[in-house]
N, C-alpha and C positions, 0 to 999 in steps of 0.2 A: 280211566287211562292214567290218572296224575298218580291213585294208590299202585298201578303197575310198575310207574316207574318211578315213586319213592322205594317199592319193595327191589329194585337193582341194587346190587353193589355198586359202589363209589366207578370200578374200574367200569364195569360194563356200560356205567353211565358217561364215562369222558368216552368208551371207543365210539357209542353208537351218536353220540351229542359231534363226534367229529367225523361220523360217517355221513351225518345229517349234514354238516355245513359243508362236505365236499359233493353230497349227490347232486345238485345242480352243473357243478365244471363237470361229472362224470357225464351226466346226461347229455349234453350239450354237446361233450367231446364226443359220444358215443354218434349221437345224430349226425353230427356233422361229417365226419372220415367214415361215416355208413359206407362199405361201399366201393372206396378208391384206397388208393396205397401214394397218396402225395408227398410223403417223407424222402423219397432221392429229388425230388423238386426244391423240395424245403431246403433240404442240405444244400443245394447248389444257389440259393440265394444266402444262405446263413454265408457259405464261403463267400462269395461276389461280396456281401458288405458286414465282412466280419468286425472291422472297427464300429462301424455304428453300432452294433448290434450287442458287442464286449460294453462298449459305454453305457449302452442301453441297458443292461444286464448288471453292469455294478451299480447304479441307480438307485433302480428296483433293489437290491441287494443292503447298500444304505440304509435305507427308507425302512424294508422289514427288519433289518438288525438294530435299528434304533429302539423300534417299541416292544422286538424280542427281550432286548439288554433290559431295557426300563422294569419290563414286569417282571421277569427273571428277578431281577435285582429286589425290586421292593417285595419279594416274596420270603427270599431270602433273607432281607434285613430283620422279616418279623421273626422266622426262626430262630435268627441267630439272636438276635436281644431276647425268644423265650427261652434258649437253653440256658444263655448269662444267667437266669433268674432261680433255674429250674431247682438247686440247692439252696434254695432259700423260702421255704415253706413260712413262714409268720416273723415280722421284722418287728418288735416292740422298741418305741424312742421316745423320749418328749414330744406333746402335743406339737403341732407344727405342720409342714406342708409335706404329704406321701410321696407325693413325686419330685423334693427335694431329698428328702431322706432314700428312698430308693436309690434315685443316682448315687448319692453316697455308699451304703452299703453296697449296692449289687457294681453298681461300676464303676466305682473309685471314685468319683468329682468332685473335688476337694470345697468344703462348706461347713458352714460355722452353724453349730448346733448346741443345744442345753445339754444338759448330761442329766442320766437318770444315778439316782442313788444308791448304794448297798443296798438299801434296806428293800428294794423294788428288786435288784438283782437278787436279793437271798429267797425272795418272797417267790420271783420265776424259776431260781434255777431248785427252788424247793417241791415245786409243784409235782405231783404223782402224774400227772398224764407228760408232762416236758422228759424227753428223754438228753437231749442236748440244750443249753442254756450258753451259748456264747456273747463276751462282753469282747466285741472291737473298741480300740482305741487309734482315732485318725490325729495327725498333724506336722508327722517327719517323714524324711523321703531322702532318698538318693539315686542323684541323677534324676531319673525321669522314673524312677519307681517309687511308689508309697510305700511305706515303713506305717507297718499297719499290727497293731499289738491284741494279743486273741490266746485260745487256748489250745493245746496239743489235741486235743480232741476235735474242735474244729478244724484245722489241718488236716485231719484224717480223714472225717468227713467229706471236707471241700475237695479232695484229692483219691478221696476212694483209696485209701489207702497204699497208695502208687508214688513209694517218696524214693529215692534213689539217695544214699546218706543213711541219714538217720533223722530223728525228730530229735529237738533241742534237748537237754538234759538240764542246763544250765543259764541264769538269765542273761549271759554273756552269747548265747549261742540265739543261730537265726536259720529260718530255711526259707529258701529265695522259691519265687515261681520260676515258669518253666523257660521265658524269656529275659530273664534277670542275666546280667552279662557280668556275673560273678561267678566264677568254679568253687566246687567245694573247699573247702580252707578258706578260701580267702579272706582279707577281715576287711571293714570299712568301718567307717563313724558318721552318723545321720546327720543330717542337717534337719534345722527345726523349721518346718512350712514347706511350703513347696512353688517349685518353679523359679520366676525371675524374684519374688520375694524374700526366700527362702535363706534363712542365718547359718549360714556354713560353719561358723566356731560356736555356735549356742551350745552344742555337744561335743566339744574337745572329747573332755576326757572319756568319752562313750567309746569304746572300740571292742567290737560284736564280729563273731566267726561265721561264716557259712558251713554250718555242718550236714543238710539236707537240699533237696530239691525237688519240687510237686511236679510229678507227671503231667504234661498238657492238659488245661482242660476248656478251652477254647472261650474264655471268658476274659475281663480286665485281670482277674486277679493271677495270671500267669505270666504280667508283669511286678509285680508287687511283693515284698519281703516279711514275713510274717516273724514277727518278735514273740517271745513271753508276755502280755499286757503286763506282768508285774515288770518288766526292763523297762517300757514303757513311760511308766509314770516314776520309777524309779531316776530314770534318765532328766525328767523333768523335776526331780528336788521333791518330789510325793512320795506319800508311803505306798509299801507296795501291794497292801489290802491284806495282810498277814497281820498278826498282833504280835506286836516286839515281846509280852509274855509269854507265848508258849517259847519264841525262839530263846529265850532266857533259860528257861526251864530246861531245853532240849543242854543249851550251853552248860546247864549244871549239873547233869545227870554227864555229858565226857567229862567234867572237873575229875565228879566223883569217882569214875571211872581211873583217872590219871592217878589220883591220888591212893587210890590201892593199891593198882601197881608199882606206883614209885617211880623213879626213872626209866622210862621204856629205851627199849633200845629202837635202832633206826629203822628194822622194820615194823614197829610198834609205830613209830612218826607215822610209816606209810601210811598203816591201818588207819590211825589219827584221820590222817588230811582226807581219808574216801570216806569212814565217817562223817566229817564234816562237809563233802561231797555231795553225798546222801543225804544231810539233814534240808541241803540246798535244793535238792531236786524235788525232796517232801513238800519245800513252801512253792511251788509253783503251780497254778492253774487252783481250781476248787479244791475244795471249800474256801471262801473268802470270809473275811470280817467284817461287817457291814460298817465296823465305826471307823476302820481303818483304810475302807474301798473310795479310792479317792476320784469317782463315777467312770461311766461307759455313755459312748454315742449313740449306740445300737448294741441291741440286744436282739442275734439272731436266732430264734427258736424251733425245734424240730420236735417233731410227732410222732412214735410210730405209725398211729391208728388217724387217718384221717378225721375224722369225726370231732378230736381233740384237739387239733389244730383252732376248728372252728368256735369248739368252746372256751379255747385259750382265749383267741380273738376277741371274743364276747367279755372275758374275765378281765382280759388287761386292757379294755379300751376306756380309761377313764376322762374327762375332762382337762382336768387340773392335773391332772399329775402325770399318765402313759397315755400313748395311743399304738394301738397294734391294729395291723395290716397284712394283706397276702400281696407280696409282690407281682406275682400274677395278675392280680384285680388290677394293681394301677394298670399294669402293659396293654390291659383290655381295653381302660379307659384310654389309652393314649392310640392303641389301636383304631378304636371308632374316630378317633379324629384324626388317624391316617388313614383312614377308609372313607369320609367325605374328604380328605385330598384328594386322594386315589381317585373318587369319582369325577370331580371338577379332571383329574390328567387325564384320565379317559375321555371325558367330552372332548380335552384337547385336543387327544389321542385320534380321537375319532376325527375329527374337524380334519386333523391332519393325514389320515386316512383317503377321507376324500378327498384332500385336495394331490396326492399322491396317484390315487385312482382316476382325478382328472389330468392328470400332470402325465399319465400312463397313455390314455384314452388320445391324449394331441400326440404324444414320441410316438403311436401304432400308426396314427393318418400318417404323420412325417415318413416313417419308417417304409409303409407299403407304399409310397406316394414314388419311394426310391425306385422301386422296380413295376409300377403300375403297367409300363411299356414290355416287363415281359410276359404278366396276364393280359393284355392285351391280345400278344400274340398269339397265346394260351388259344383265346376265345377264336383268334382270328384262324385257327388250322382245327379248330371243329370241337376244341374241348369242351364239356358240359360246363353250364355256368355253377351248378353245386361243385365241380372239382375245382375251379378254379375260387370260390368263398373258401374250401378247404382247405387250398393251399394258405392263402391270406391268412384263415385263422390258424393253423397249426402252427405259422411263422410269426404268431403275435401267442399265442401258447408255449410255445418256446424259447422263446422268451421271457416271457412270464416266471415258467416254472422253474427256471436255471436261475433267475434272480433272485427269486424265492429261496430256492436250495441252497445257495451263496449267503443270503439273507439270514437264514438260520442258522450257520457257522460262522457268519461275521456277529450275530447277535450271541452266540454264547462266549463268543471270545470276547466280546466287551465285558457281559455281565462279568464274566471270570477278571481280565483286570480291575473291575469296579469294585467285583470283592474283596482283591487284594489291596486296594485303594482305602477302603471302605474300614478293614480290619485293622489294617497297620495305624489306619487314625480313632480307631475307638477302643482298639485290642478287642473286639468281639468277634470271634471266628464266624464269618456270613458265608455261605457259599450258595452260589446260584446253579445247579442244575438245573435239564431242560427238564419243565413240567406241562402238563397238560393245558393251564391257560395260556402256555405259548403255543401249542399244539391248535389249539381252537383259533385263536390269533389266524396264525399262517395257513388256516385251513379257509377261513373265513375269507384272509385276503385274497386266496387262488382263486375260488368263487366267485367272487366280486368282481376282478380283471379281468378272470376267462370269460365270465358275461361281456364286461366292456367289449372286450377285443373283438365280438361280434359287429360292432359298429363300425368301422373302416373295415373289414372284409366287405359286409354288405353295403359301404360307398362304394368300394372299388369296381364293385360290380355294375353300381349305377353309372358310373365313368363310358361314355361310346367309346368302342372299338376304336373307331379310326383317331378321334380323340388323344386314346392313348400310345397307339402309334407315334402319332405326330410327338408326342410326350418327348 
C-alpha cells in the first residue's frame, strides 16, 4: 500500500489525503439527514437567532483564518527568500560565517568583511569551467538604497537582460533597480555607509547619472544601485584595478595620432573626445590587474554545467585564504531550523485547535440550549426523535461550515497583507497563495467540529419533553 501511494503524483495525493480527512463529516452528514429534509426548520431557527449565530460564525471564522494566514504565510516566506538566492549559484569570500556573508550578498545586510585579492579574483575569473566571475563591492548608499559596485555583465545576468535605458558605458554612469525612486537621467552623489551612520559629504565631488533601470525581479536588490566596481573604489581614493601603463600607452598612440595630423579641425576635437570616450569604456569591468585590484567582498560565481559549480566549490574552499558556498545550502540549513520552529507552532497550533474545537463544542450547547423549547415541541406533535438530532446537527453544521468558508477568505486576506508587510520590510517579493496544507488544515477542522457537533444534538435529545417546554 505505501509503494502504491508513493507511485501517485503529488496532486492526486493532496486530492485523495483531503478526500480522507473530509470522509468522516461526509459520512456522518450522510447518516444523519438519512431520510428527512430538515433544512426549511434549520433556516427558520438560523432566522429566529440570526445575531448569535452571525457571532457565532465570525468566531469560527477568526480562529481558521488565523492558522490559514500563519501556514500560508511561512510557506511563502521560504519561497520567497529561495527565488532571492536563486541567481546566485556559488558565493566565494574570505573565510568567515556563510550565513553572514549570504545576507550580504544575496540581501543586501550591510557587514564588515575581509576582502579577497586580485590575485584570487584573476585566479576565479580565470578558470575554464567559471562562465561569470563577478566582484561586488558593499559600503555607499543613497537614501535607503545600497550603492553596490559589480560588473555590466552581472547586471545582465541578475536582470535577465530586461534593463529599460541602457547599461553604464561610463564610470560616471549607474543603473538603479526596479524600486529605486530615481528616473532615468537623474544624477545623485553616494554617501559613504549606510543608514543613521552614513557620511553624506565623504563623496562630494562623486556625481553619478542614472542611465538604466533592471526590470523587477523580486529580490533586495530591486532596491539597490549598481555602479562600475571600478567608480567604486575610484570614489573611495583607490586605483581602479586597470594598470595606469596600458592607459599611458593608449594616451600615446592619440598623441601620435594628433601629431600627424597636425591641427585637427573641430570636428577632428569631436572624433578626439569619443575616442577618448571609448578608450574609457575599454577600462571598465574585466580583465582586471591583480596588482592594481584594490579587493572584492564577494565574488559571485556562475556555471554553465552544474557539475562545475560543485567542483568549483571543492577548488576555491581553502582555509586560510577563500571559502566558497551554495547559497541554497545555507537556506536549507536555516530551513531545518524553521522547520523544528514550524513544529513547536504546530504543537501550538494544534493546542490551540483544540481548545477552539472545545470553545466550539460549549457555543453548540449554548446555541441549541436557545431553541431547545422548539425541539421539544418538535417531539411533543409526534416528530421522530432522529429528525429532531437532525435538526440540531444541521444547525451546528451550519454553522460550522459558513465559519469555516468565512475562515478561509479572512485567512487569505491576512496572509496577502502579511506579504505585503513582510516584502516591503525585507524587499523579498513573498506571496501567499492558497495551498494544499491549508486545504488539509480546513478540511481537518470541518471533520473534527462536525464530529463535536454531534454532542449537543444528542443532549438535546436527552432533555424531557415537558422539561423543555417549561424551558
Amino acid at each position: 500500500m505505501t509503494d502504491l501511494w508513493q507511485s501517485l503524483p503529488p496532486l492526486a495525493q493532496d486530492i485523495l489525503w483531503t478526500i480522507l480527512l473530509l470522509l468522516p463529516a461526509l459520512a456522518v452528514g450522510g447518516l444523519t439527514l438519512r431520510g428527512y429534509a430538515p433544512w426549511p426548520l434549520v433556516r427558520a431557527i438560523l432566522w429566529r437567532f440570526r445575531w448569535s449565530s452571525a457571532m457565532f460564525v465570525l468566531l469560527i471564522a477568526i480562529s481558521v483564518g488565523m492558522g490559514i494566514g500563519l501556514l500560508a504565510q511561512e510557506r511563502g516566506l521560504r519561497r520567497g527568500t529561495a527565488m532571492a538566492a536563486d541567481k546566485f549559484d556559488l558565493v566565494v569570500s574570505a573565510p568567515g560565517s556563510e550565513l553572514t556573508v549570504m545576507f550580504a550578498a544575496v540581501y543586501l545586510q550591510p557587514s564588515d568583511m575581509p576582502l579577497l585579492s586580485g590575485e584570487v579574483y584573476a585566479e576565479i575569473a580565470g578558470d575554464e569551467d567559471v562562465s561569470i566571475a563577478a566582484p561586488l563591492a558593499f559600503g555607499d548608499s543613497y537614501g535607503a538604497a545600497p550603492v553596490i559596485g559589480t560588473t555590466a555583465e552581472f547586471v545582465r545576468y541578475l536582470a535577465d537582460a530586461r534593463i529599460e535605458g541602457r547599461l553604464w558605458e561610463a564610470s560616471g554612469e549607474a543603473v538603479a533597480g526596479a524600486l529605486v525612486p530615481l528616473d532615468l537621467g537623474a544624477e545623485f552623489t553616494p554617501a559613504h555607509g549606510a543608514g543613521d551612520t552614513a557620511e553624506h559629504d565623504a563623496h562630494g565631488d562623486a556625481h553619478l547619472t542614472v542611465v538604466g533601470r533592471m526590470a523587477p525581479t523580486g529580490t533586495p536588490w530591486d532596491r539597490a544601485i549598481l555602479l562600475p566596481i571600478e567608480a567604486v573604489w575610484e570614489v573611495h581614493g583607490l586605483a581602479n584595478g586597470h594598470a595606469p601603463a596600458a592607459e599611458h600607452e593608449e594616451d600615446g598612440h592619440a598623441e601620435e595620432g594628433h601629431a600627424e595630423e597636425g591641427h585637427a579641425e573641430e570636428g577632428h576635437a569631436e572624433e578626439g573626445h569619443a575616442e577618448a570616450h571609448d578608450h574609457q569604456t575599454a577600462r571598465l569591468g574585466p580583465p582586471f590587474d591583480p596588482e592594481y585590484f584594490p579587493g572584492t567582498t564577494v565574488i559571485v560565481v556562475h556555471a554553465e554545467q552544474l557539475w562545475a559549480n560543485y567542483a568549483l566549490r571543492s577548488r576555491y574552499t581553502r582555509d586560510a585564504e577563500t571559502m566558497a558556498f551554495f547559497p541554497g545550502t545555507v537556506l536549507s540549513t536555516l530551513y531545518r531550523v524553521m522547520g523544528d520552529i514550524r513544529q513547536a507552532m504546530s504543537v501550538m497550533a494544534l493546542v490551540t485547535q483544540v481548545l477552539v474545537a472545545s470553545s466550539v463544542l460549549v457555543g453548540l450547547f449554548i446555541l441549541t440550549h436557545l431553541f431547545r423549547r422548539q425541539i421539544a415541541l418538535l417531539r411533543a406533535l409526534g416528530a421522530p426523535a432522529r429528525f429532531a438530532f437532525a435538526v440540531v446537527w444541521l444547525f451546528g453544521a451550519t454553522l460550522l461550515l459558513a465559519g469555516a468558508a468565512l475562515g478561509l477568505l479572512t485567512g487569505l486576506g491576512a496572509a496577502n497583507a502579511l506579504s505585503r508587510v513582510v516584502t516591503a520590510r525585507t524587499d523579498v517579493l513573498v506571496q501567499a497563495p492558497l495551498g494544499w496544507s491549508e486545504i488539509h488544515f480546513l478540511a481537518a477542522f470541518v471533520s473534527v467540529t462536525l464530529l463535536l457537533s454531534l454532542v449537543p444534538a444528542a443532549f438535546i435529545l436527552r432533555t424531557p419533553v415537558v422539561a423543555g417546554l417549561r424551558a
